[in-house]
C-alpha positions as CSV (number, residue, x, y, z in Angstrom):
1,X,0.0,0.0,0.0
2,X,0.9,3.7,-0.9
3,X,-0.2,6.6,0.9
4,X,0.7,10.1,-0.7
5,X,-0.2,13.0,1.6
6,X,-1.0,16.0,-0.3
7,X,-0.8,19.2,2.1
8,X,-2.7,21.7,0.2
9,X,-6.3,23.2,0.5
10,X,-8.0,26.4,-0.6
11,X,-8.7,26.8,2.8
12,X,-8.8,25.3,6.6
13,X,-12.2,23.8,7.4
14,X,-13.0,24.7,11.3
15,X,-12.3,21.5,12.9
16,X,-9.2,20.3,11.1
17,X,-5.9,19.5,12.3
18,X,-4.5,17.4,9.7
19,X,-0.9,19.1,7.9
20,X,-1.8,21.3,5.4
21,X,-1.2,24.9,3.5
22,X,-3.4,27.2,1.9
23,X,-0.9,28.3,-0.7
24,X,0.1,26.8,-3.9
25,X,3.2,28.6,-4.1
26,X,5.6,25.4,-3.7
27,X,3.0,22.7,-5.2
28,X,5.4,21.8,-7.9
29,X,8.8,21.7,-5.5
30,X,6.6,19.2,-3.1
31,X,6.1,17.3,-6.1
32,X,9.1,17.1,-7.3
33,X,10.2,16.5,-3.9
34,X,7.6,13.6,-3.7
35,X,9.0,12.0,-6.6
36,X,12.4,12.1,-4.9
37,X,11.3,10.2,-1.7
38,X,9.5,7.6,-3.7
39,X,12.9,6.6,-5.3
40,X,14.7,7.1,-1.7
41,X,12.2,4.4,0.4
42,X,11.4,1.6,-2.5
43,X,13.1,-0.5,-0.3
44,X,11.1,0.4,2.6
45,X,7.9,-2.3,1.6
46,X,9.5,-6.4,1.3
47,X,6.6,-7.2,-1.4
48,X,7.0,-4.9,-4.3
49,X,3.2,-5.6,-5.2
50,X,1.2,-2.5,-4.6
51,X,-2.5,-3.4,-4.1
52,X,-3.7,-0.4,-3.2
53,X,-2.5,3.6,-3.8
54,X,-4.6,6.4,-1.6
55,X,-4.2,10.1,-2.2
56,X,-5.1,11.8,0.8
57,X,-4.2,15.0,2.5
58,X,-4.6,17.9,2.8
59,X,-7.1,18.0,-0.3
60,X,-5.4,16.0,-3.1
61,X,-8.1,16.9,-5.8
62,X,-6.4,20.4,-5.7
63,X,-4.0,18.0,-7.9
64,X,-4.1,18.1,-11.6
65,X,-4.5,14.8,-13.5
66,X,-1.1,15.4,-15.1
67,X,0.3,15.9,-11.5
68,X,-1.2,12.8,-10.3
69,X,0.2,10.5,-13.4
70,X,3.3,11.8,-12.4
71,X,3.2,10.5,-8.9
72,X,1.7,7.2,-9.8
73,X,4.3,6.9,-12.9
74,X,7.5,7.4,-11.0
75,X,5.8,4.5,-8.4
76,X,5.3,2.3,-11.4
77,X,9.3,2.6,-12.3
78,X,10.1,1.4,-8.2
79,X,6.8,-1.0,-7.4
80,X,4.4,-3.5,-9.3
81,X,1.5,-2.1,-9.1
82,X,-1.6,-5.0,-9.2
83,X,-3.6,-5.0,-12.6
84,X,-6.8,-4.7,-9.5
85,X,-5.0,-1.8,-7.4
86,X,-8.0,0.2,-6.0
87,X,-6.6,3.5,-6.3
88,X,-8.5,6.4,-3.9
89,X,-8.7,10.1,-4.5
90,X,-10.5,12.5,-1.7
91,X,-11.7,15.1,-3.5
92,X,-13.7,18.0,-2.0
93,X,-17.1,18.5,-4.1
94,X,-16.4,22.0,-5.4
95,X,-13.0,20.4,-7.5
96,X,-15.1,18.4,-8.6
97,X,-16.2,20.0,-12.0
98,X,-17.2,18.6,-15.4
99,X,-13.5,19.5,-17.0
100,X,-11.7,17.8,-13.9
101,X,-13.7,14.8,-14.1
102,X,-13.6,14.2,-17.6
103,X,-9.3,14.8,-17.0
104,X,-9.6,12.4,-14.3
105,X,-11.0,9.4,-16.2
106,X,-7.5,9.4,-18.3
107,X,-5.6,8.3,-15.1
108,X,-6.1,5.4,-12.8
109,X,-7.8,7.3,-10.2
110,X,-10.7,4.5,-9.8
111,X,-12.2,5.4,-6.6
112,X,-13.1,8.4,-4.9
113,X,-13.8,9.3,-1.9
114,X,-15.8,12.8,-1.7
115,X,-16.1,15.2,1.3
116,X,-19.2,15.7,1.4
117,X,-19.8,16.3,5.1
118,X,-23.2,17.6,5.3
119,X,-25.9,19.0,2.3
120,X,-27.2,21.8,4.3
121,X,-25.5,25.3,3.3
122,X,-25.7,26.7,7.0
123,X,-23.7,23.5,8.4
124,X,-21.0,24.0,5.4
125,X,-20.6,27.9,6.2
126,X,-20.6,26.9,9.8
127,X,-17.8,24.0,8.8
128,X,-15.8,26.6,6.7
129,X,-16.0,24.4,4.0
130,X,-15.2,25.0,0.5
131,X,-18.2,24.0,-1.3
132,X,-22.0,24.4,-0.9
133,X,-24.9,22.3,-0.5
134,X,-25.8,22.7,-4.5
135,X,-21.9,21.1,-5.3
136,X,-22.0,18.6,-2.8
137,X,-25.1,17.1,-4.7
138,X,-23.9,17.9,-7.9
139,X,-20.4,16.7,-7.6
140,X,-21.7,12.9,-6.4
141,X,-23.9,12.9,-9.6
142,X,-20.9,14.2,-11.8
143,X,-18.4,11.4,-11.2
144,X,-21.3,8.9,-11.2
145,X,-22.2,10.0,-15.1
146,X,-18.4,9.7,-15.7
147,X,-18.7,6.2,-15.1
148,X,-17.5,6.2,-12.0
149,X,-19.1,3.6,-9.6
150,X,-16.7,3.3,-6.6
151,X,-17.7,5.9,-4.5
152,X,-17.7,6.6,-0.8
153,X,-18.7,9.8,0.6
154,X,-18.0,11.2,4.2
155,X,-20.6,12.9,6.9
156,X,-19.8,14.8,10.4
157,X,-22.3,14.2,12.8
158,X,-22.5,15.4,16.6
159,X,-22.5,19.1,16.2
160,X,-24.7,21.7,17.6
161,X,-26.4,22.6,14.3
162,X,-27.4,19.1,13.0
163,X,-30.8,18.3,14.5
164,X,-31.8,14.4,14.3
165,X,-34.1,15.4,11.2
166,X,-31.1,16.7,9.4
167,X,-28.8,13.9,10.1
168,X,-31.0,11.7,8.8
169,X,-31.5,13.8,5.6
170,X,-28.3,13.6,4.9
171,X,-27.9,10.2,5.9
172,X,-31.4,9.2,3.6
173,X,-29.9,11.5,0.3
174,X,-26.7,8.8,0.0
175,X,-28.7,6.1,0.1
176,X,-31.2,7.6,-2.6
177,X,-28.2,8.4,-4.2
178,X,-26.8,5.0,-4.2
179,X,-23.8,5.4,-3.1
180,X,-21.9,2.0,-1.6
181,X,-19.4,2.9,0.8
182,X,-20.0,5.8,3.2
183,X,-17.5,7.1,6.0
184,X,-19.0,9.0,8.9
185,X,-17.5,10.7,12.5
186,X,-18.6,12.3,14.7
187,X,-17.4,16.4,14.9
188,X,-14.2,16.2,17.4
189,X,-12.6,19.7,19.0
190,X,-8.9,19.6,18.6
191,X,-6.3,21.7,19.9
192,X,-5.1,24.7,18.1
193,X,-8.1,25.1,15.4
194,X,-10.6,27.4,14.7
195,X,-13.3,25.3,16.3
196,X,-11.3,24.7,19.8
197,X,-11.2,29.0,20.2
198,X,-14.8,29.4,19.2
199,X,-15.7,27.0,21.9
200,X,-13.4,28.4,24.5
201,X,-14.5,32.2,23.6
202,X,-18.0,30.6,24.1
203,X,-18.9,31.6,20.4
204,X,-20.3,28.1,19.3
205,X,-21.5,25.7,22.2
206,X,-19.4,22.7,22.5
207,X,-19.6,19.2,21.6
208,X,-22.1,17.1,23.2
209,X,-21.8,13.6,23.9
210,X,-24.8,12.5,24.2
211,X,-25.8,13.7,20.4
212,X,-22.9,12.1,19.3
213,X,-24.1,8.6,20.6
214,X,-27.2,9.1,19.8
215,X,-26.5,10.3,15.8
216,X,-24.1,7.7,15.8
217,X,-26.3,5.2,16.8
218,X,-29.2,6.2,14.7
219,X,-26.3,6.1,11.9
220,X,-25.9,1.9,12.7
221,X,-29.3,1.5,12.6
222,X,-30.3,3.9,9.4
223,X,-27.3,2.4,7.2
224,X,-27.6,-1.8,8.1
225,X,-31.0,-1.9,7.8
226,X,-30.7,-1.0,4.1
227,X,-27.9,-3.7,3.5
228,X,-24.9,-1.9,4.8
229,X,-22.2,-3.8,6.9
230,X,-20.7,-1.6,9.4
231,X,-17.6,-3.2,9.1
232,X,-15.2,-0.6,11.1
233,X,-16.2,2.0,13.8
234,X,-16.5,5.0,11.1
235,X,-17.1,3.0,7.8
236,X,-20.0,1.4,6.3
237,X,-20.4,-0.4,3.2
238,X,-22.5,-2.7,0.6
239,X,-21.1,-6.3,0.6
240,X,-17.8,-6.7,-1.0
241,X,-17.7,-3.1,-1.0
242,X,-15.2,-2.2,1.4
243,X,-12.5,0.1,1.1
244,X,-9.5,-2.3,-0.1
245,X,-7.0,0.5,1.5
246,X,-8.1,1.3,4.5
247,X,-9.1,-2.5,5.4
248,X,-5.5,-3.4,5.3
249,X,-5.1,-0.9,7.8
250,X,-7.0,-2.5,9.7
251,X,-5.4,-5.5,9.1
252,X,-2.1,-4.8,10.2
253,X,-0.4,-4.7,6.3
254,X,2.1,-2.8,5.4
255,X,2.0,0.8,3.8
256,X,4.6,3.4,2.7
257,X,3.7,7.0,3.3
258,X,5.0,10.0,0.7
259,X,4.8,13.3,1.6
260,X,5.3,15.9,4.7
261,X,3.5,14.6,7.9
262,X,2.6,11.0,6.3
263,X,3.5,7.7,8.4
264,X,5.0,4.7,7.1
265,X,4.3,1.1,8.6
266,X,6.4,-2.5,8.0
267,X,5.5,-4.4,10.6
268,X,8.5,-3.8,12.7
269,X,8.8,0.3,13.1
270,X,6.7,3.2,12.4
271,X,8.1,6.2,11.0
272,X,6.4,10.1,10.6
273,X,7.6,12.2,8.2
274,X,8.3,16.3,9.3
275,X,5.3,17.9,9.4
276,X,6.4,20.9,7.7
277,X,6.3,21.8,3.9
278,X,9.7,23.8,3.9
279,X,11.5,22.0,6.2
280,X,10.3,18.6,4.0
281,X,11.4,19.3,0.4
282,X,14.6,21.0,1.6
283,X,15.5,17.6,3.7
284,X,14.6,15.8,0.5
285,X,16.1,18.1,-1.5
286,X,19.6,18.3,0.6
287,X,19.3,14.4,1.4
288,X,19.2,15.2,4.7
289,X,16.6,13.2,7.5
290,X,13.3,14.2,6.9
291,X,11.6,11.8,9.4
292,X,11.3,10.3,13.1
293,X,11.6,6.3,13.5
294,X,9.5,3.7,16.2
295,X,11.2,0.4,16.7
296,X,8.0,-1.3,18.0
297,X,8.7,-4.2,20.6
298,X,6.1,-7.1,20.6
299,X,3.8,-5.0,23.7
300,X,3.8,-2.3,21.0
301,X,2.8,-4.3,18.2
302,X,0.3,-6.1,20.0
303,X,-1.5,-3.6,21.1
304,X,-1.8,-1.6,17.4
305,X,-3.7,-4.8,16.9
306,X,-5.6,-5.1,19.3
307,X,-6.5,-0.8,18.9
308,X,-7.3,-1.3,15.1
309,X,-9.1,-5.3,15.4
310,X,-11.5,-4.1,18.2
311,X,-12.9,-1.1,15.7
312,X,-13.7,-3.8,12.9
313,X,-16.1,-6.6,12.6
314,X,-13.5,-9.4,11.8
315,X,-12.9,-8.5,15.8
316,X,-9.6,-9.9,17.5
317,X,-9.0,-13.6,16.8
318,X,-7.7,-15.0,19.9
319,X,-5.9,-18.2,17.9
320,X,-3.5,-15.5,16.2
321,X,-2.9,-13.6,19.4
322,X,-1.7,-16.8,20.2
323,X,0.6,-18.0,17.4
324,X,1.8,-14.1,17.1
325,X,2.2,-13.3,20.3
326,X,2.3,-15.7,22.8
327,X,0.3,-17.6,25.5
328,X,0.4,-15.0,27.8
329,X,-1.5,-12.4,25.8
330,X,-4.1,-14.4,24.8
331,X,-4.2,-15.3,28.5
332,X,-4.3,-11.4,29.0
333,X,-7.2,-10.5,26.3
334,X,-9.4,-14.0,27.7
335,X,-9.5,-12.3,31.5
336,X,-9.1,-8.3,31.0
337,X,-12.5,-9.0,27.8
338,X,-14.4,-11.0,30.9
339,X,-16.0,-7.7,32.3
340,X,-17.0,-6.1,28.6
341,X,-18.4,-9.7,27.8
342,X,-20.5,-9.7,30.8
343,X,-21.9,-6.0,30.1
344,X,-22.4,-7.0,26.5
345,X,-20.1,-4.5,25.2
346,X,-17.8,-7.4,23.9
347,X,-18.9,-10.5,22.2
348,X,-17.7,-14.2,21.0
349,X,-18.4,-15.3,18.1
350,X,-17.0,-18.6,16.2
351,X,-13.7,-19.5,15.7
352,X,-11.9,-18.0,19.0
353,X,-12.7,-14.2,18.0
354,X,-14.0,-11.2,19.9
355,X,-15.6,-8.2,18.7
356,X,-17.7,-5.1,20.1
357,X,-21.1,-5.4,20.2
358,X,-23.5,-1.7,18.8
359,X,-23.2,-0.8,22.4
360,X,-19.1,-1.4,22.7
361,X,-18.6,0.2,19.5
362,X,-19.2,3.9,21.2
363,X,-16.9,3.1,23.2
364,X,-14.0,1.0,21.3
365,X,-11.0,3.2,22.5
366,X,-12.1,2.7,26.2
367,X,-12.1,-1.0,25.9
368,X,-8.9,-1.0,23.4
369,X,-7.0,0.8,26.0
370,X,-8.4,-1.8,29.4
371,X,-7.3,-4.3,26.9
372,X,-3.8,-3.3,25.9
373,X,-0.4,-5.4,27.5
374,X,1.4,-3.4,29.8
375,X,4.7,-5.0,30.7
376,X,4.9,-3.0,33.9
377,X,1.4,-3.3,35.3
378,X,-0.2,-6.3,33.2
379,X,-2.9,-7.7,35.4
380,X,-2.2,-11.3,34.0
């Protein structure tokens, strides 16, 4: 897998704290500088099969299709990339016009995940995003008239201005719209962004908890009983449908990251690239280090699995915590699981595995973290 982080938008949505810039001035340095750190890490992945490629960001439809044959050309000289690849652009709804989706088709950009966020006009001014309601209807029905049918859209819920009749409004006009794969969070305040001042100077109220469980339960309900499997905490999909990228994740696979602020995975250490456009292409640039390494030891590894497993429904399988990690930490998971079990926030089903119930899923991190190895204070 290949993630590219592309850190430009036309501007900062409200709630964001991703790495990003809101000028253009050196799109075609980071570029070039992109280009460079493909050719410097093809090593980093053992099997030189890429399955999947996801441009994310940052808002990578900013991109021109020339730019993003580019990227994907200078991976083709370094990797095999599989006749199947799924191969993801987010693309907010306002790039999304007839010329750029027409330009689009002549690359193999064959998914696309659109930012949708919310169809009401007040709750996208509110957002700071980029588009309005009319695009974020229009855009959907654009790349579906392209001939583009692998589609996922996103949807914030949990904020003050999204009553329960507009979140399921939103919610109903993807499924009229047939749309198979839909992503959806709830609105989170984090540090040092727009939304975390206007909450502190009192200017929007803050996030409440209870909506969120609520909207997020009405989203379980809403999207499986018309034939979606919620098959990860935030993602939803018609059978087969799932996102090939993100579910090896999930799974634990490996992934190279290209660009400032992505991270890179390979089973053994995690590494983060700067978080800092200038600072990246003139470490690239100079061959200097331009990232931070992990080594992870087996606690560390263990419990990425059991943080990602316990947000899917394929759940942690207690016969590979076994062969992977040991007797002990299945031992660990069997007894710390007993008390989630019991309040049917945890359940079993065949073949040795565990996996949160509706109720457990609002609160996955919770039992992720009472179910993590601690070599100092393990209660096995």
């Amino acid at each position: 897998m290949i993630y590219f982080h592309i850190p430009f938008c036309k501007q900062a949505c409200h709630y964001c704290d991703f790495h990003f810039s809101t000028s253009l001035k050196y799109k075609e340095d980071m570029l070039a500088a992109m280009q460079q750190e493909i050719v410097k890490r093809a090593h980093y992945l053992e099997d030189k099969k890429v399955r999947s490629i996801y441009f994310g960001g940052g808002t990578p439809s900013i991109l021109d299709a020339e730019d993003i044959l580019q990227l994907i050309g200078t991976v083709e000289k370094h990797f095999e990339i599989s006749s199947d690849a799924e191969i993801t652009l987010e693309a907010n709804p306002d790039d999304l016009t007839g010329d750029k989706v027409k330009a689009l088709r002549n690359t193999p950009i064959n998914r696309f995940s659109i930012g949708i966020q919310s169809f009401y006009e007040e709750d996208l001014r509110w957002m700071n995003r980029a588009h309005n309601a009319q695009e974020a209807d229009s855009s959907i029905k654009r790349v579906q008239d392209a001939g583009f049918e692998n589609i996922t859209c996103d949807l914030i819920y949990g904020y003050p201005l999204l009553t329960d009749e507009k979140w399921k409004s939103n919610m109903q006009k993807l499924l009229d719209l047939d749309i198979p794969h839909i992503s959806s969070y709830s609105m989170t305040v984090e540090k040092k962004t727009a939304l975390a001042h206007f909450v502190k100077e009192g200017k929007t109220p803050a996030m409440s908890d209870a909506q969120s469980a609520e909207q997020m339960l009405m989203l379980i309900e809403t999207l499986t009983s018309n034939g979606f499997e919620h098959y990860e905490i935030s993602n939803f999909a018609k059978k087969g449908r799932y996102a090939k990228h993100n579910t090896n994740y999930w799974k634990g696979k490996h992934y190279l990251g290209i660009g400032p602020s992505a991270h890179s995975f390979n089973g053994y250490s995690r590494s983060w690239n700067i978080a800092n456009n200038a600072k990246y292409i003139a470490a690239i640039t100079d061959n200097a280090a331009f990232q931070e390494i992990e080594t992870l030891t087996k606690e560390d590894q263990f419990n990425e699995y059991v943080m990602t497993s316990i947000r899917t429904m394929w759940g942690i399988d207690l016969q590979k915590v076994e062969q992977e990690f040991g007797y002990d930490y299945a031992r660990h998971i069997s007894k710390e699981s007993q008390i989630f079990l019991t309040n049917e926030e945890l359940e079993f089903i065949e073949n040795n595995i565990i996996r949160a119930t509706p109720k457990g899923k609002l609160m996955a991190d919770h039992i992720a973290s009472e179910l993590f190895f601690l070599h100092d204070n393990h209660k096995s």
